[in-house]
C-alpha positions in Angstrom: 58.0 -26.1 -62.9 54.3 -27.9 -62.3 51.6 -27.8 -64.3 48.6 -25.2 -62.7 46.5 -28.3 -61.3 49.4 -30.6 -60.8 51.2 -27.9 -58.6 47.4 -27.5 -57.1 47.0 -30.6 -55.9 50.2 -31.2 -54.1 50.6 -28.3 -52.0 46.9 -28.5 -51.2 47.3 -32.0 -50.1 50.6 -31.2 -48.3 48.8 -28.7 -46.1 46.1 -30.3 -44.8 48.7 -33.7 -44.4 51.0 -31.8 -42.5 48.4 -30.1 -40.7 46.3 -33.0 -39.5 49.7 -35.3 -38.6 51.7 -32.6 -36.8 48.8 -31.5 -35.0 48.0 -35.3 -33.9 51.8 -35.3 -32.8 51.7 -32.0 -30.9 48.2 -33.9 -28.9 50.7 -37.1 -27.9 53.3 -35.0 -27.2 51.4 -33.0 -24.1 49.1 -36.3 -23.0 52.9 -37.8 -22.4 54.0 -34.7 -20.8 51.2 -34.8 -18.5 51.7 -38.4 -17.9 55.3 -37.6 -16.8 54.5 -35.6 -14.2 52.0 -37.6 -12.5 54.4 -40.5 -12.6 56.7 -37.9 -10.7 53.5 -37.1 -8.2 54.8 -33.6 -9.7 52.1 -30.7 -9.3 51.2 -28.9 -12.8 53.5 -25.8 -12.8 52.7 -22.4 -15.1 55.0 -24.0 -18.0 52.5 -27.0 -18.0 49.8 -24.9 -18.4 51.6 -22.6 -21.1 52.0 -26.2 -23.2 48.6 -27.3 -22.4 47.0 -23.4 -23.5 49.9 -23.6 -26.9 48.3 -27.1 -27.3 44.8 -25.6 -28.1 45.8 -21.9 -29.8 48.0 -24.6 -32.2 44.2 -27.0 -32.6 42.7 -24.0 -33.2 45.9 -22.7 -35.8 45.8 -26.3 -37.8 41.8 -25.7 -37.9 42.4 -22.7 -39.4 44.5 -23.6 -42.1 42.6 -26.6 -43.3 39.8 -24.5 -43.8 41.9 -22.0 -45.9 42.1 -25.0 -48.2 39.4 -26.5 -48.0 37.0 -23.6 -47.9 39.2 -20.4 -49.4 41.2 -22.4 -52.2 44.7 -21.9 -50.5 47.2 -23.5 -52.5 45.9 -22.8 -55.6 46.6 -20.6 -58.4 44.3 -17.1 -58.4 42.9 -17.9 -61.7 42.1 -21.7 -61.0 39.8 -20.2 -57.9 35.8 -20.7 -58.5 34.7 -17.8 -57.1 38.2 -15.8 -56.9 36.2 -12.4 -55.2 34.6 -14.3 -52.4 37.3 -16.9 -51.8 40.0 -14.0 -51.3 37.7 -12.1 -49.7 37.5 -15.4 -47.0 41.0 -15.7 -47.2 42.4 -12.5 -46.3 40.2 -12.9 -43.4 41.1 -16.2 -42.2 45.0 -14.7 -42.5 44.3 -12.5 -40.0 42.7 -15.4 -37.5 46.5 -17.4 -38.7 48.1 -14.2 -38.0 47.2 -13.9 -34.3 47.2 -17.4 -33.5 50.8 -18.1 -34.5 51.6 -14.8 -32.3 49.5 -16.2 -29.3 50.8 -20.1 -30.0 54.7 -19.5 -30.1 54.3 -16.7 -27.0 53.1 -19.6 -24.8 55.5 -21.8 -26.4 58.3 -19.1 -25.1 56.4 -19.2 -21.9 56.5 -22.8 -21.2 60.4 -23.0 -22.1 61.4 -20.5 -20.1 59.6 -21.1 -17.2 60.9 -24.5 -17.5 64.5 -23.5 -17.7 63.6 -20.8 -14.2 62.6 -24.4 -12.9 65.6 -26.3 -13.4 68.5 -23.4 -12.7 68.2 -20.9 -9.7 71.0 -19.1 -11.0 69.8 -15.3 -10.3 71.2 -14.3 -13.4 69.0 -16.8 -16.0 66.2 -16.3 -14.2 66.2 -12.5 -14.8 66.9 -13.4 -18.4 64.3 -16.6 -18.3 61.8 -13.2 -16.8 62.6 -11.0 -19.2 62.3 -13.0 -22.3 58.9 -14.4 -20.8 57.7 -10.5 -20.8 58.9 -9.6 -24.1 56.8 -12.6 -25.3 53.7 -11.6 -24.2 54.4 -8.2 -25.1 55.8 -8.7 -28.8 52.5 -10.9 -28.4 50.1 -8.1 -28.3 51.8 -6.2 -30.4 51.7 -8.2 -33.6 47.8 -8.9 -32.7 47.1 -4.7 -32.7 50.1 -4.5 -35.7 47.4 -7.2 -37.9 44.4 -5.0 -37.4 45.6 -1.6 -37.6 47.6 -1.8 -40.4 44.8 -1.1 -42.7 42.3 1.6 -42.2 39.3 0.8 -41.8 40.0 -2.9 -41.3 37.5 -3.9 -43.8 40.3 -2.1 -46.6 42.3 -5.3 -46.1 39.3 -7.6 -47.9 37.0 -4.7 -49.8 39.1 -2.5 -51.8 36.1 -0.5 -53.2 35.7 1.4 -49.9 37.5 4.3 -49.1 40.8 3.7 -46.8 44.5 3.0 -46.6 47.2 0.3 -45.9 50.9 0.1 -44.4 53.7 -1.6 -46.1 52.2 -5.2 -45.6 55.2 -6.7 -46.3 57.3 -4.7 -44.1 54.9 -5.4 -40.7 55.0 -8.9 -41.5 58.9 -9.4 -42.4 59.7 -7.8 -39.3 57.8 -9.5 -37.0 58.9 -12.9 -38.6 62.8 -11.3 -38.0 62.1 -10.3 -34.4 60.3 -13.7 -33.7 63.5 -15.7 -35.4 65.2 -13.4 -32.9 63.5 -14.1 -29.8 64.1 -17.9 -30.5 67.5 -17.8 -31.0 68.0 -15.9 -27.2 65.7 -18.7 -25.9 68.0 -21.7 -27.0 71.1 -19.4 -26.5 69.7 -18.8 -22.6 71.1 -22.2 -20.7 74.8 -22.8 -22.8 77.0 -20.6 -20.8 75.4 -22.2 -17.9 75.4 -25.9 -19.1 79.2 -25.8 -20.0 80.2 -24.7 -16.7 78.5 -27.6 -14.9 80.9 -30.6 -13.0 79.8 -32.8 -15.7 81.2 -34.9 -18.5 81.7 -33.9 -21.9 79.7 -36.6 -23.2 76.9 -35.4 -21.0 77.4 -31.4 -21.4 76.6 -32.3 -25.4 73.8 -34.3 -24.0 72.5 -31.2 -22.3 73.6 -28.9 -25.1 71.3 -31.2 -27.4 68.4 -31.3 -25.4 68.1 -27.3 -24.7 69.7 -27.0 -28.1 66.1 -28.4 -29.8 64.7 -25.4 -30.9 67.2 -24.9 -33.3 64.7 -26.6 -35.4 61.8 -24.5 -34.4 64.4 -21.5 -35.9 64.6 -23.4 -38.9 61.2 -22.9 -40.0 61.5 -19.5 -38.8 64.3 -18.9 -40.8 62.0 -20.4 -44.0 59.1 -18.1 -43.2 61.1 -15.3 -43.4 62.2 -16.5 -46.7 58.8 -17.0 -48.0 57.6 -13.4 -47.1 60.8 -12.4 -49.0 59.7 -13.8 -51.9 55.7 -13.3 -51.2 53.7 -12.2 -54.3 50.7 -10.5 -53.4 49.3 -10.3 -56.8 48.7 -14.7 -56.7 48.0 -14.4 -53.1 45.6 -17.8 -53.3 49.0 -19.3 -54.1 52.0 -17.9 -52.3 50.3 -17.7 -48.9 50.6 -21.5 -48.7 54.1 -22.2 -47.9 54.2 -19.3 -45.3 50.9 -21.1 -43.9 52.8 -24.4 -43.6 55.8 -22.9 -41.8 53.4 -20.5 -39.6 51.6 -24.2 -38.6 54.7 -26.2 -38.3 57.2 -23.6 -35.9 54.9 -23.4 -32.9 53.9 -26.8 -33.2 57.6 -28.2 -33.0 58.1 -25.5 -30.4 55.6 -27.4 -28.0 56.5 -30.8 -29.2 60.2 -29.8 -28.5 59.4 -28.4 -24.9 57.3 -31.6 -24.2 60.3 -33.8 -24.9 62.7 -32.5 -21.9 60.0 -33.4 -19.3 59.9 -37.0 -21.0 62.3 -39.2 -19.0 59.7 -41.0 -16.6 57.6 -41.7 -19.8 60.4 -43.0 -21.5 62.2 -45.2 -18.5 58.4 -46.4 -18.3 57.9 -47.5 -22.0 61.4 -48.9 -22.1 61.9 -50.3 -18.5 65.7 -49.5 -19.3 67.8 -47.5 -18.3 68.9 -46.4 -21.6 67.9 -42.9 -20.1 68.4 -41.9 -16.5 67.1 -39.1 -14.4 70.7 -36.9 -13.3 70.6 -34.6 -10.6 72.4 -32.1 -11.3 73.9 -28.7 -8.8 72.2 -26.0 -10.6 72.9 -22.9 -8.8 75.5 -20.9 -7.8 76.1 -19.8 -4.1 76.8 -16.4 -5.3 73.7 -15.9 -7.2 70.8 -18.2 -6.0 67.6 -16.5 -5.1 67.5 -19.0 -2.1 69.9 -20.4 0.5 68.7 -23.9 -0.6 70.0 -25.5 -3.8 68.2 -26.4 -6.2 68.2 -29.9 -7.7 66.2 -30.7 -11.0 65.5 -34.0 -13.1 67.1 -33.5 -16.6 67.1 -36.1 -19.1 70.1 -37.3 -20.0 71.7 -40.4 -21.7 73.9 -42.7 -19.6 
């Protein structure tokens, strides 16, 4: 479709452009977040910590990949590569420092939204759910951590194929884990709706809500695409075909945390605008049957007037 160099260049260039700009976003996105909550005199709760810890795994992810480029020729062709032994070599081990740091990056993503949700309902039910999905994180977490350095024995098989040792289906660990992380997001965004619809709101303002939790349907986008990309994932060009799935392994987490920064935005916004465009409801969100507490519970949600 491209010509070798051609082909080269662009995805190259697209890497370290996404990398560097998303990154820069994902920085704005949690100074404004923490902005917000001291023009609420709010104190710094777990799921501000979670963002400001997914802030720095996500630095550390966007370092990552521009040095695969820059450094391990990722992007480009395996027979283009100047030194192709020592550059794969760098490569494969730089995959699994992406590896981990996507798992760690959309965990504490998972972490921050959910906590954040626990925040805003008291409604026993989500909470247990909010709980639960919080401790499946972590867990699924450590798992694809141990699953990316156990998979081949010894671990220096995954680089040195000229030493004695053995692999697992590669592509099988790593389709699965991008299936039960597609998974996992889909519950998280799923988590408020039944709740949100049966609020004493109006419709116009349910979609409003729907909208707002309904962001990381974006986030499952690029899921959705890095499962597709290890589908078609040819091992034998690996210089090459990692690139895509290293875009989309940048990108989700990333718009995870820009995405959970957005719904703490309002005092920001009302500040930047001084209009009330966008208005801080307080909305009942607990049920007498179910709260945790004899005290309702009130929380600022932003939603359009």
């Amino acid at each position: 479709m491209f010509n070798s160099n051609g082909s080269d260049l662009k995805l190259g260039l697209k890497i370290l452009v996404l990398g560097a700009v998303f990154t820069l976003i994902a920085i704005v996105a949690v100074i404004l977040r923490l902005w917000s909550r001291q023009l609420k005199r709010q104190e710094m709760a777990l799921n501000d910590w979670a963002a400001i810890a997914a802030l720095f795994t996500c630095c550390c992810l966007s370092a990552v990949v521009i040095e695969m480029v820059v450094a391990s020729g990722m992007g480009q062709y395996l027979k283009d590569l100047k030194n192709p032994e020592e550059q794969l070599e760098k490569l494969i081990k730089s995959l699994f420092a992406l590896h981990c740091l996507w798992a760690i990056s959309n965990a504490l993503v998972k972490i921050s939204i959910c906590h954040l949700y626990v925040q805003i309902f008291r409604l026993r039910s989500l909470r247990i759910a909010a709980y639960t999905i919080m401790v499946a994180g972590v867990a699924y977490c450590v798992a694809v951590i141990l699953e990316a350095f156990l998979l081949c024995k010894p671990i220096r098989y995954s680089w040195d194929k000229n030493i004695d040792g053995h692999c697992g289906n590669a592509f099988a660990a790593y389709l699965s884990v991008a299936i039960v992380d597609l998974i996992t997001e889909l519950s998280i965004i799923l988590l408020p709706m039944p709740y949100v619809w049966t609020l004493q709101l109006p419709v116009g303002k349910k979609i409003a809500l729907t909208c707002i939790f309904g962001l990381g349907i974006i986030i499952c986008v690029f899921s959705v695409l890095r499962v597709h990309t290890l589908v078609r994932w040819e091992f034998e060009d690996l210089s090459y075909s990692i690139g895509n799935l290293a875009i989309y392994s940048l990108l989700e987490p990333i718009l995870g945390l820009v995405g959970c920064c957005l719904m703490v935005l309002q005092p920001v916004i009302s500040k930047l605008t001084m209009s009330r465009i966008w208005s801080v409801e307080r909305i009942q969100m607990s049920d007498p049957k179910e709260s945790l507490s004899h005290e309702p519970s009130r929380s600022h949600l932003l939603l359009p007037i």
